[in-house]
N, C-alpha and C positions, 0 to 999 in steps of 0.2 A: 204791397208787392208779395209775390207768391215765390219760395223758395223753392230749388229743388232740395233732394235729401241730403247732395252733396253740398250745399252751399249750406243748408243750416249745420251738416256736420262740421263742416269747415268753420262754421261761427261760434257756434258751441265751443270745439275746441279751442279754438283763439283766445274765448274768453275766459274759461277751466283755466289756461296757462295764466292769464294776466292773475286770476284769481288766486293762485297757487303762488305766484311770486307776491302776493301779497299788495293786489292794487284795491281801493274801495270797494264793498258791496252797493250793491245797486235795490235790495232785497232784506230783509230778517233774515239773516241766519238761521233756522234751523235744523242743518246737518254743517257738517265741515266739511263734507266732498265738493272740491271745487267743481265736478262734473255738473252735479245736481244744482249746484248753487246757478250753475251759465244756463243749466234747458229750465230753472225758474225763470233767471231776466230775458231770455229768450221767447219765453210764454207769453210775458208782460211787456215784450216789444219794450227791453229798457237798453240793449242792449247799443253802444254805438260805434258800431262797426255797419259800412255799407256793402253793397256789391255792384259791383260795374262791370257790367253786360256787354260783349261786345257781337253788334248786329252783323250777320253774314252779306256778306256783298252780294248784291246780283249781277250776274252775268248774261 
């Protein structure tokens, strides 16, 4: 599935928060920025958070 900027922003973030309150890495650490630690599992597709689309009706 292909993201917009705003859905991976949005997933990114979500995940930085989990990270920062201190849920599992999904990765090695190597920095302690929750930012970078979410667009690493993000990169590697580890991340599980989904997105649900919703289809515009036709008229």
């Amino acid at each position: 599935m292909k993201y917009t900027r705003y859905e991976k922003a949005r997933i990114i973030g979500a995940r930085a928060l989990q990270i920062s309150m201190g849920a599992p890495l999904l990765v090695e650490p190597d920095t302690m920025n929750p930012i970078e630690l979410a667009k690493k599992e993000f990169e590697r597709d580890l991340i599980p958070i989904t997105i649900k689309r919703n289809k515009p009706e036709k008229r």
